[in-house]
C-alpha positions in Angstrom: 67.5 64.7 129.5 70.5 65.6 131.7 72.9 65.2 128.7 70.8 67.7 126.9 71.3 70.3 129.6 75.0 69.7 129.4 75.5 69.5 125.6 73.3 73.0 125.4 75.4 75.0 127.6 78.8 73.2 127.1 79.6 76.7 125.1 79.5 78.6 128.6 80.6 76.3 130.6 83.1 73.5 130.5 81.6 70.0 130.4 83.2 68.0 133.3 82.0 71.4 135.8 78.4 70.5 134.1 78.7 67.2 134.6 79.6 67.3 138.4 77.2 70.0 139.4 74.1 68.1 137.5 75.7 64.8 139.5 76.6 62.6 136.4 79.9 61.1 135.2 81.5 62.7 132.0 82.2 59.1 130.8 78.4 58.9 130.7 78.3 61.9 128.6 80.6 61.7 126.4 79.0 58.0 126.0 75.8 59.6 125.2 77.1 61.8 122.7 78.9 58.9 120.7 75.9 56.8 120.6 73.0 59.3 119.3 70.5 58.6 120.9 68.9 58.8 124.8 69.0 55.4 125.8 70.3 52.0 123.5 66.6 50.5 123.7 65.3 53.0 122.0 67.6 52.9 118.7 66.9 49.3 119.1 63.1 49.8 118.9 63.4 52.3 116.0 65.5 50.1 113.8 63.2 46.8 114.8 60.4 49.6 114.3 61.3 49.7 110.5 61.5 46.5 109.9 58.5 45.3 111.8 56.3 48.1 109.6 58.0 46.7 106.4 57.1 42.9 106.8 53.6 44.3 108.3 52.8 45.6 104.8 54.1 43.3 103.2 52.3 40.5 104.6 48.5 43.3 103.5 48.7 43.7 107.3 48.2 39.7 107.9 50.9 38.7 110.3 51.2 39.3 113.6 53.8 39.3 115.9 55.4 35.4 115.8 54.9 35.0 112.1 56.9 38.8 111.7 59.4 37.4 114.4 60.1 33.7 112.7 60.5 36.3 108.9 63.2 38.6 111.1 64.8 35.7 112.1 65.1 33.4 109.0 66.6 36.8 107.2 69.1 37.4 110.1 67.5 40.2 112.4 68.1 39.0 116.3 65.3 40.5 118.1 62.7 38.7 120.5 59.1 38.1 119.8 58.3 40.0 122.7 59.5 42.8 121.4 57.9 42.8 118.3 54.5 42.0 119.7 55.3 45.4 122.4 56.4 47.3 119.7 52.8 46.0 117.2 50.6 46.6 120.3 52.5 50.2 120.9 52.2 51.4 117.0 48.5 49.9 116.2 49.7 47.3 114.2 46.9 44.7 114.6 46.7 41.8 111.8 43.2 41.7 110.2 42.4 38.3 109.1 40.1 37.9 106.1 36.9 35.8 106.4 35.8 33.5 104.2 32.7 33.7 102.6 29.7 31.8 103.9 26.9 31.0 101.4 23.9 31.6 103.4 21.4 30.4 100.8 20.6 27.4 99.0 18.6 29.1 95.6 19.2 25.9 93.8 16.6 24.3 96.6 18.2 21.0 95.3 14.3 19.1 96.6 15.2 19.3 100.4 12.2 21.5 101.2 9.0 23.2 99.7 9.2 24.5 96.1 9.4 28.6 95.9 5.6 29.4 95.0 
């Protein structure tokens, strides 16, 4: 947030005065300004984000977080289950299991009880 400040009035003012009167290094900065985004994590998430969403609908929203985690890592994606599980929990990814169906009754009656009268 403090880089913002900087980089939006670094056309009135010169960006190492900015820098020391906010209290943060220019190094820092400039570093924020090379990377792109506020913190590393973040781009981390997003791009795990993507990917996460992709195998999600893939899988006709069936797989949850370890079975998304062993695909990522069989196709060479490095990131840890936990992650993937925060970032499912934190987007409402939740994998629906389908039920199998249960015959409930017997019309056949196959002699086991009382003919239908």
């Amino acid at each position: 947030m403090i880089y913002r400040i900087i980089d939006a009035k670094k056309a009135g003012h010169k960006i190492t005065v900015s820098c020391k009167l906010l209290g943060v290094s220019p190094s820092g900065y400039f570093a924020w300004k090379k990377r792109g985004c506020e913190r590393r994590r973040v781009c981390r998430d997003k791009m795990a984000l993507a990917h996460v969403r992709e195998r999600f609908s893939l899988s006709g929203e069936t797989y949850g977080a370890p079975r998304i985690w062993h695909d990522l890592q069989e196709d060479g994606i490095g990131t840890g289950r936990n992650r993937i599980a925060r970032l499912m929990r934190e987007n409402d990814l939740k994998a629906h299991q389908k039920r199998r169906f249960k015959k409930t009754t017997d019309s056949q009656h196959s002699g086991r009880i009382a003919p239908n009268l």
